[in-house]
N, C-alpha and C positions, 0 to 999 in steps of 0.2 A: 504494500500500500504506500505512495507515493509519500502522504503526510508522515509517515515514520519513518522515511528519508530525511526528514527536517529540509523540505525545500520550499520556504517561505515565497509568498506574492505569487503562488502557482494558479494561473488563472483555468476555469474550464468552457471548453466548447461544445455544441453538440455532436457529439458524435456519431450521430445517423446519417451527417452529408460529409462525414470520413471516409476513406479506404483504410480497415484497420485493419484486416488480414488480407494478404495474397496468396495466392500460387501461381507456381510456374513450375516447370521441369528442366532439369539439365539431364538429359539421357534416359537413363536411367532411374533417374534418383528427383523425387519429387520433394520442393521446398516450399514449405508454408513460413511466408515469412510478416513478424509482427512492424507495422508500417507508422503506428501514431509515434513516432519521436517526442511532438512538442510534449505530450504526457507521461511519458517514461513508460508508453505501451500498455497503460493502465485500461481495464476493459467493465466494462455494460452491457446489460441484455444483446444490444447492438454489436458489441465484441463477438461473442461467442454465436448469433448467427453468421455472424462471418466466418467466424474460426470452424463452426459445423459445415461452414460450404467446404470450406476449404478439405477439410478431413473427408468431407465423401470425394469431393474430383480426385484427392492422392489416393482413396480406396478403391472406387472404383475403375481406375486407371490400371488397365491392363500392362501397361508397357511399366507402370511406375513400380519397382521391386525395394526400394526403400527410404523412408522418408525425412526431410531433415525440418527440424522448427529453428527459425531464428531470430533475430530482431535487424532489422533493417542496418540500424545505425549504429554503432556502439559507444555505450555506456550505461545501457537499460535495458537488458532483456522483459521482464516488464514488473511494473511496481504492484500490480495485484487490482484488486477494486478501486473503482473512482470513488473517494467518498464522499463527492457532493452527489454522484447518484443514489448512493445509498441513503443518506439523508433524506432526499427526494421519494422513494418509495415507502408504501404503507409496508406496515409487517408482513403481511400478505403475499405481497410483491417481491418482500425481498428472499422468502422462504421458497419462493418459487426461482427464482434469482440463482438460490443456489441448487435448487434442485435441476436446472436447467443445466447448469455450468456441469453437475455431475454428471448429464447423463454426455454430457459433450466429450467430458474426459475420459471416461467409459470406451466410448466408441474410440477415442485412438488410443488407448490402451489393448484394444479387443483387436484392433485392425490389425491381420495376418502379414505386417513387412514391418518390420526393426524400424521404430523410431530414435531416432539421433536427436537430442535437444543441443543447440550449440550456445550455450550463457555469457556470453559478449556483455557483461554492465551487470550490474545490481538486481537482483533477481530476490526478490522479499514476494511475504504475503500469497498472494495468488499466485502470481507470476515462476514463487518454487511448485505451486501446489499443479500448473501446468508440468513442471518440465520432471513432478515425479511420475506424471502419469507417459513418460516416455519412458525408451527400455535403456538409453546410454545416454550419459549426460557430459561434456565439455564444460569445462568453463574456462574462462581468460583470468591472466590475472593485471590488474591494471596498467596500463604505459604510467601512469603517477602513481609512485610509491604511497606519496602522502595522503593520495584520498583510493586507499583501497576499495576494490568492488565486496560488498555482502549481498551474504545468501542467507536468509532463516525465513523464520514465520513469525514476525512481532505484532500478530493481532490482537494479543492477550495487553498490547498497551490500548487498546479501545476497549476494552473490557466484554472481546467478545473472541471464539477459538476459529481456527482456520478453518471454515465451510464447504470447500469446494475440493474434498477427498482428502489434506494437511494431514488430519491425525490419522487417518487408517491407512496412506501412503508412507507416511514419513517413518511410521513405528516399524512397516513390513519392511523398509530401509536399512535404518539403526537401531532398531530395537526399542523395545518400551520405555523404558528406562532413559535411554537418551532423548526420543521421541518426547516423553512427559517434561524433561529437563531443559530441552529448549523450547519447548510449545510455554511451558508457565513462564519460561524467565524472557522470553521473546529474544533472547538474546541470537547477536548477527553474527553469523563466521566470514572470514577471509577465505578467497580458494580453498587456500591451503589448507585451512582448518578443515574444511567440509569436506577435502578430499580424504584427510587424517578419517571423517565421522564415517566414510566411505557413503558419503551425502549426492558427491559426483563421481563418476569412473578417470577422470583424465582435467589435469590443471597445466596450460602452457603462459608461457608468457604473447604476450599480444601482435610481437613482432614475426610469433611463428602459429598464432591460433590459428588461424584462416587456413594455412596450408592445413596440418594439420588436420581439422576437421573435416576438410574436403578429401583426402586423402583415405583419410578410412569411411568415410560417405559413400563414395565410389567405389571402394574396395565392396563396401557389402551391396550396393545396386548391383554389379557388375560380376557378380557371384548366380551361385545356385537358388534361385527363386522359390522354386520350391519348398527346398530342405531351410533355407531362411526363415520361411515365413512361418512350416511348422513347427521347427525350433521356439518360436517364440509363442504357440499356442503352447507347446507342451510343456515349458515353466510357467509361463501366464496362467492358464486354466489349472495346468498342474498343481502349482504353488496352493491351490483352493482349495483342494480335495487330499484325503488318505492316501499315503503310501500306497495303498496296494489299487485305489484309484488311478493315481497319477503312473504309476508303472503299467496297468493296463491299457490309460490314452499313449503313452510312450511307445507300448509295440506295438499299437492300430498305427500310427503315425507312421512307425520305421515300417510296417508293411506297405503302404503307400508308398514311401519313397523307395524300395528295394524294386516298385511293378515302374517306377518314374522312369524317363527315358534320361534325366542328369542321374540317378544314379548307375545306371547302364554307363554313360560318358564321363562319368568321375572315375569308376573303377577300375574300364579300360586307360582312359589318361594315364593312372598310376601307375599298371603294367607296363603300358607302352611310354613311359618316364617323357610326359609329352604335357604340356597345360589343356585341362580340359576347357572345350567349346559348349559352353552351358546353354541351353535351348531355352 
């Protein structure tokens, strides 16, 4: 949330004659990218049907094998809720607000291709509570030492808890334990920190994020489509269910991929000491 950045004189506009989410494709590999800068990417009902377009054209995009979120401009991947909209809304409103946001995150959590979150800027609030419901998360660490980028969930300074999936993301993360202890104390981590809380998978410095993140972007677009995408039902759905649940979606899955025409061209590649040509 933008206001627990301490960024005084922040004026707001409406954001319904915004562009706040995009997509586009580079190849392979579909990018939802967050576009309101003058806000620090901060989102409204109006956010998240944009960001729900966006998730179905990467989903239902046949060529698109995996997808990356990012924020346009760096220094704000996004600040979380406007909260002159929330002020703005009845109780009502805003229970649905976030029952809306869930089921938004839901869906690219659920959607069969490796989501990439790339955290270019200060990423609080909603804004982590997006990039937990991705499967790999980057983050930059600032070109200015002195005004380091943070990452938490300090809702708990409005005297109210992260909404939009925060506590049942963040705990399946770090654990209850650290989950309950930065959720009460709202306190921000550094990269570096969050990387130590294993909050992100990957912290570079700024001068080499972009590569980077593009690099292993491409790597998994560019890969076996198939065995990607069920890879990432069988921890996601798996993680939900019993052991002996989750091991039974596991070999339905490998049965699938063993009839796949990329496992046929993975196994011969390896024989034949050759890179496979993934269909």
């Amino acid at each position: 949330m933008e206001d627990l950045l301490k960024t005084p004189g922040a004026t707001y506009i409406d954001s319904d004659k915004l562009s706040l989410v995009e997509f586009r494709k580079e190849g392979k590999l579909g990018i939802i990218e967050l576009t309101n800068n003058r806000k620090m990417n901060t989102y409204s009902h109006e956010f998240f049907l944009q960001m729900d377009r966006a998730i179905n054209q990467a989903r239902f995009d046949d060529e698109v094998v995996a997808i990356l979120i990012r924020n346009r401009k760096a220094g704000a991947f996004s600040a979380g809720a406007e909260i002159s909209y929330l002020l703005a809304c009845s109780t009502g409103s805003k229970g649905n607000f976030c029952l809306h946001g869930n089921e938004v995150l839901l869906k690219l959590e659920q959607t069969p291709k490796v989501v990439i979150a790339a955290l270019n800027g200060h990423t609080v609030g909603g804004g982590l509570e997006i990039a937990l419901a991705a499967d790999i998360r980057f983050m930059a660490n600032s070109p200015n030492p002195e005004k380091e980028y943070r990452i938490g969930l300090p809702e708990v300074n409005l005297g109210v808890l992260p909404g939009t999936g925060g506590t049942q993301r963040l705990s399946r993360v770090v654990g209850n334990s650290r989950a309950i202890d930065l959720i009460i104390t709202g306190r921000l981590l550094t990269p570096d920190e969050a990387l130590s809380y294993r909050m992100v998978d990957y912290v570079y410095n700024s001068s080499e994020f972009e590569e980077k993140v593009m690099d292993y972007a491409n790597k998994i677009a560019n890969g076996p489509k198939l065995a990607s995408g069920l890879i990432k039902r069988a921890v996601v759905s798996g993680s939900q269910m019993s052991l002996h649940e989750g091991l039974t979606l596991e070999r339905e899955l490998q049965n699938r991929l063993f009839a796949s025409d990329d496992a046929k061209e993975g196994i011969s590649a390896y024989l034949e000491r050759r890179k496979p040509n993934w269909s």
